[in-house]
N, C-alpha and C positions, 0 to 999 in steps of 0.2 A: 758873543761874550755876555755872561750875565755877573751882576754887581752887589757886592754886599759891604756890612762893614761891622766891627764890634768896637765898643769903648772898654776899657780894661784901665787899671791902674797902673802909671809906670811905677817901676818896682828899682830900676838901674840906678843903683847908688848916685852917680855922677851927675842925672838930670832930673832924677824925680821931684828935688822939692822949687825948683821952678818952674819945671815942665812937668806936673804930676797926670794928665789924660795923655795916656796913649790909646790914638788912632788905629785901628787894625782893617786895614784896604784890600779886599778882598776882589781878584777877578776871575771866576770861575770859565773854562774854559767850553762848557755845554748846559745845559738846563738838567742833563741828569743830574752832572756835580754838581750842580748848585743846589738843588733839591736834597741829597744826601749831606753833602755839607749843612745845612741850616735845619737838618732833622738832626743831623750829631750832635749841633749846638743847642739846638732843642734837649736834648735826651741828655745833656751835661746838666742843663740847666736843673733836670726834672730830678737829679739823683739824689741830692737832698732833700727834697717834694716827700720822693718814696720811700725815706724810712722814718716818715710822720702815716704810714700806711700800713698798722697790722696785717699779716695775714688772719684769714678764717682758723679756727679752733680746731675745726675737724685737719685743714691740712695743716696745721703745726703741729699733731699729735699722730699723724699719718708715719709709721714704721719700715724701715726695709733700710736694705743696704747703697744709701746715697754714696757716691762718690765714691766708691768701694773699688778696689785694683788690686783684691787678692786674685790667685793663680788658682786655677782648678785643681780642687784636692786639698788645698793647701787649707788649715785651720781659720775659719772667719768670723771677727768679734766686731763686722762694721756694723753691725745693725743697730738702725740709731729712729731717731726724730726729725721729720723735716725741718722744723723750728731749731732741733740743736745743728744741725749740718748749713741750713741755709738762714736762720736767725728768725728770729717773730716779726722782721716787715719784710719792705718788697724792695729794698734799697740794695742788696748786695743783690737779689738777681737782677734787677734793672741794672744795675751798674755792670755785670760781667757779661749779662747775653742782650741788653740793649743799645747802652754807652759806647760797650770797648767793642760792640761787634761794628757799627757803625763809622766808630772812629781809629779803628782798624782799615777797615775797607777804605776809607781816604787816605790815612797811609800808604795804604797799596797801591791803591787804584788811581790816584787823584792830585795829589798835594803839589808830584813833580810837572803838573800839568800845571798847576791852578797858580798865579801871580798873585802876592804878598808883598802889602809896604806896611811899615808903620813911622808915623807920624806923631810924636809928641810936643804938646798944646803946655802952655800958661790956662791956666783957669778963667783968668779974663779975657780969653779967646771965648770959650764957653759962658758967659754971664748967661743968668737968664733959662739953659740949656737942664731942662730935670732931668737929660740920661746922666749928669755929673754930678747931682744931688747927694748919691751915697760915696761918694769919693770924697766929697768936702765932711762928708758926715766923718768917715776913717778917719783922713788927716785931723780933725776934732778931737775924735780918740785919740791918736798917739799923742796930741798933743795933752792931753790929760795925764799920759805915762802909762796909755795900754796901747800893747801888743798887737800887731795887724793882725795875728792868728787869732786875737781873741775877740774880734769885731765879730757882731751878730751879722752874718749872712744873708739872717734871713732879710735885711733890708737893702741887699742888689736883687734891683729892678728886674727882673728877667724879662725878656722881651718877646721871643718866642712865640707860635702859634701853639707849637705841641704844649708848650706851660703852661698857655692859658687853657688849652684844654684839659690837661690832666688835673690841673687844679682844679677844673669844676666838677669832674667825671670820679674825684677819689673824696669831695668832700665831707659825703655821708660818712666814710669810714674813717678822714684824719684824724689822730689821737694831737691833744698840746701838745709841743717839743718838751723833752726830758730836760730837766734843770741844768744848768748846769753841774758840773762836778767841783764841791768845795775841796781845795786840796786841803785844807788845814783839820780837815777833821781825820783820824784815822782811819783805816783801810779796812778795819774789821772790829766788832762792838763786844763787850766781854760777854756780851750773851743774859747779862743778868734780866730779873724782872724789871721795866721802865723805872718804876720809886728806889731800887736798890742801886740802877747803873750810873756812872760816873762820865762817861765818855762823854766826852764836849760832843753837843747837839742831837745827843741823844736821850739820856736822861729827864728827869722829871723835877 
C-alpha cells in the first residue's frame, strides 16, 4: 500500500466554519496508482499554470480544419485558426488531453480500488501549519464580504512535483494574469475617438 494526502477547504455548510481543513487520506492500492494519481493531481494543479502560457504565433495562425465532423462530400466551412479553435495558450489543451486524460484513467482504472477518508480539522489543530495559510487567507476574504469564487487562486500553495516543474520549464514564456473583469463597466465601447468617448473607463 502506498500513502498520500491533500488539504482542501471544507466547503459542507454544517461544519465548515468550525471545522474549516478538510483532510483527504489517500491509500493507493500499487505504486502505479499512486504514481498516476499524484501526476492527475499534478496536472490539476498546473491547469491554471497553463493558460499564463501563449502559444507560438506561427501555430496560433496555423489553418486547416480543426475539429471538423463534416461527411464526405458534404459542403465544409471548418476551416479555421488553431488560436480560434483551441485559444492563444496551452490551458484548454492541457486541461482536455493532460488533466481529463489522467483523471479519467483513475476513474476507470483506480478510484474503486484506492481507499478514501476525509477528516475535518479546527484550525487550531493546524497552528503554525503553512499548507493552511491560504484557507485562513479565504476565510479573511469572506470575511471582508468576498465571494469564495472570487479568491485569487493563485495564492493555493500547489504542492506537486509536476508544478514545480512546469513552473520553471514555462517561465521564459509566462505572460502576467489578465485583469480581472470590471463588471461595472459596459460590454462594449461606442467606438468613438478616446477625447470624444463617454463610456466609464474608457474615455479621456
Amino acid at each position: 500500500m502506498y500513502y498520500s494526502y491533500r488539504i482542501w477547504r471544507n466547503m459542507n455548510t454544517g461544519t465548515k466554519d468550525e471545522r474549516p481543513v478538510s483532510i483527504e487520506l489517500i491509500r493507493y492500492p500499487s505504486l502505479w496508482q499512486c504514481f498516476v494519481g499524484e501526476l492527475a493531481e499534478g496536472a490539476e494543479e498546473c491547469c491554471s499554470l497553463m493558460h499564463d502560457v501563449p502559444v507560438p504565433r506561427w501555430l496560433a495562425k496555423w489553418e486547416r480544419r480543426w475539429g471538423c465532423e463534416c461527411k464526405p462530400g458534404e459542403k465544409c466551412d471548418c476551416l479555421q485558426t488553431f488560436e480560434s479553435y483551441f485559444g492563444d495558450d496551452w490551458g484548454s489543451i492541457w486541461h482536455v488531453d493532460v488533466e481529463c486524460a489522467l483523471t479519467d484513467y483513475m476513474h476507470r482504472r483506480a478510484w474503486k480500488y484506492t481507499n478514501i477518508r476525509w477528516v475535518n480539522v479546527p484550525l487550531s489543530e493546524m497552528e503554525g501549519d503553512p499548507e493552511v495559510d491560504w484557507i485562513k487567507d479565504m476565510i479573511a476574504a469572506e470575511a471582508r464580504g468576498e465571494e469564495w469564487w472570487d479568491w485569487d487562486w493563485k495564492k493555493y500553495p500547489a504542492r506537486t512535483r509536476l508544478f514545480k516543474l512546469m513552473e520553471f520549464l514555462t517561465r521564459p514564456w509566462r505572460r502576467p494574469p489578465k485583469p480581472p473583469v470590471d463588471d461595472s463597466l459596459p460590454l462594449e465601447c461606442c467606438g468613438k475617438p478616446p477625447a470624444e468617448c463617454k463610456c466609464p473607463g474608457k474615455g479621456e
